[in-house]
N, C-alpha and C positions, 0 to 999 in steps of 0.2 A: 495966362491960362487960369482957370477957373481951380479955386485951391480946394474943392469941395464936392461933393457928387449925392445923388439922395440914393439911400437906400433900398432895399427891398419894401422898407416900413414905409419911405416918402419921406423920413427925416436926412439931415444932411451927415455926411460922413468925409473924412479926410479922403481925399481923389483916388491916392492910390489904391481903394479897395475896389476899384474899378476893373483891377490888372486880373484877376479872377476870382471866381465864385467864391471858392474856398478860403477868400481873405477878409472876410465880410465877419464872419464868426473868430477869425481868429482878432480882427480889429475891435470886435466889442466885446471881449470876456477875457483876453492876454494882455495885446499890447500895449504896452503903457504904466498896468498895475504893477503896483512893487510889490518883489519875489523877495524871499529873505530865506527862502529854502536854499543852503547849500545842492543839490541835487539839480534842483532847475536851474541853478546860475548855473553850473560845472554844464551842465546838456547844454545850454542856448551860446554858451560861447564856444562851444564846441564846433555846433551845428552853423554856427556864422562864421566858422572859419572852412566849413564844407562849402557855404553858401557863394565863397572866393570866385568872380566870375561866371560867377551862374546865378541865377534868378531865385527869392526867395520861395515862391512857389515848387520849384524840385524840389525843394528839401522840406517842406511843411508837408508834401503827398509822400514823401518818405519817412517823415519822422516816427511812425512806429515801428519801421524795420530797423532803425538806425538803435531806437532804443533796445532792440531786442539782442542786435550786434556786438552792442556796448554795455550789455547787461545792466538796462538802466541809468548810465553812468554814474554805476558806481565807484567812486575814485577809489578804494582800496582794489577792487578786481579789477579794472581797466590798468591800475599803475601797474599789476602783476602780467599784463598780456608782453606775450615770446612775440618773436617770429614767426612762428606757428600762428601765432592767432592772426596777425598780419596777416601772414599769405593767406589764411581761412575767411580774414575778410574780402582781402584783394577778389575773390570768387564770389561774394555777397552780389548779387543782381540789382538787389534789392537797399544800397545804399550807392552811395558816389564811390568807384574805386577807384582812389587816389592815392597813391603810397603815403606821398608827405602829407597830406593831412590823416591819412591813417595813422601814420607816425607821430602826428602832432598831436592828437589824442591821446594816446598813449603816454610819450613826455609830460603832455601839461598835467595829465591827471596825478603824477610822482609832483610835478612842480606846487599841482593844488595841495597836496597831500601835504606840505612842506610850510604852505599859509596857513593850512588849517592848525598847524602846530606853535606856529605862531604869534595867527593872529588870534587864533581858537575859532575860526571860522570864518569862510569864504564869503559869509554875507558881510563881515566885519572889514571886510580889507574891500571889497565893492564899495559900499558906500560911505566911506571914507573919498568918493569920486566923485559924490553924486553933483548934478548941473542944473542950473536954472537952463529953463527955453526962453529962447530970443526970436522975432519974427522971423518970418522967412525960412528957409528952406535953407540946412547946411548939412553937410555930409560928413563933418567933423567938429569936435569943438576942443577946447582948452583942455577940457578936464578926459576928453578921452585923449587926447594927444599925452599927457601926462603919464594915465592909465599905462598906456599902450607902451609908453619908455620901462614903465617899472615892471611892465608884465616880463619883458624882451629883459631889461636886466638882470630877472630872477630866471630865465631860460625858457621864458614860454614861448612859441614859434605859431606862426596865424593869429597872430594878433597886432598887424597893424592898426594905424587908429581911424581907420575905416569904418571895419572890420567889428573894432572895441566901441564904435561911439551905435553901431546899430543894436549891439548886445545892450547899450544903457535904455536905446530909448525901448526896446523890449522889453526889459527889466525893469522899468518904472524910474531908473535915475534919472531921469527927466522927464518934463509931460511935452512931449513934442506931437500931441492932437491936436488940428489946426484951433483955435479957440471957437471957429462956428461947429467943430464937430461934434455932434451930439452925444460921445462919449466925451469930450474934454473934460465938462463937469465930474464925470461918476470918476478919474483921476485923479481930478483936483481934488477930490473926497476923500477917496482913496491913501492919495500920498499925506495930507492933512493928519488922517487918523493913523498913519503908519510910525512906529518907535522903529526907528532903524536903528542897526546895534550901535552903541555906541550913545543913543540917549539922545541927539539930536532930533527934531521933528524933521520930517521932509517938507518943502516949500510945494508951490502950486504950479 
């Protein structure tokens, strides 16, 4: 199968932005780039553990309601949501109503709340992960299998290493752009010029 498709522009892109329209833009301005925001790590692994069996397009046509649900995720006001807020989601139209991963939000954001204290931040304890890309096509690697042990240690729940390794390569811990993809380069920039906490440079 052909690892590569042209774009709108005529230049070549990773295949999967094939699957629809709306992934086209998120593949050339997101995917990939390394996040160091506490805030968009806490959402995007969130929304990957919404993403559980269902295709990432539901949840990208929802993600402003899901932000709005989740007030941002903000991990201090999400760690604080009742029952109440539970059942007020479970009635949300306008995200995935799933109890347990309703709940998983909830829990993980006390769980994040808990790295943040000591690792001093959620960017700090991510890439402390972070993974070289290897050819080929894999749906898991070492460093998110690891992840996904320590996440589950510390009580986080929707985070297999599935799950954990699609949150890196969103996250820029890995450049997993095919290398003909016309974004791989603006990546390989990207993570080149990126201080990830901790003082390490990120690889290409």
């Amino acid at each position: 199968m052909e690892r590569l498709i042209a774009g709108p522009d005529g230049r070549p892109r990773c295949r999967w932005c094939a699957a629809a329209p709306d992934y086209v833009a998120y593949h050339d301005t997101e995917w990939g780039f390394p996040v160091v925001d506490d805030r968009r790590l806490f959402e995007k692994i969130c929304l990957e553990g919404f993403q559980s069996g269902l295709s990432w397009r539901t949840i990208l046509t929802k993600r402003e309601n899901f932000r709005a649900a989740f007030h941002g995720f903000d991990l201090e006001r999400v760690a604080r949501f009742t029952e109440t807020d539970v059942a007020r989601l479970l009635q949300d139209s306008g995200i995935v109503r799933h109890r347990g991963k309703i709940e998983a939000v909830v829990n993980n954001a006390a769980r994040a709340r808990d790295l943040v204290a000591e690792r001093g931040s959620l960017a700090a304890y991510f890439w402390g992960f972070e993974a070289q890309a290897v050819p080929g096509f894999r749906a898991t690697a070492p460093e998110s299998v690891a992840l996904s042990k320590d996440l589950k240690k510390r009580g986080w729940r929707f985070v297999g290493p599935t799950t954990v390794y699609a949150f890196m390569q969103a996250m820029g811990l890995v450049n997993d752009h095919d290398p003909g993809c016309v974004i791989h380069g603006e990546v390989a920039r990207a993570r080149a010029s990126f201080l990830p906490p901790g003082g390490a440079k990120a690889g290409a």
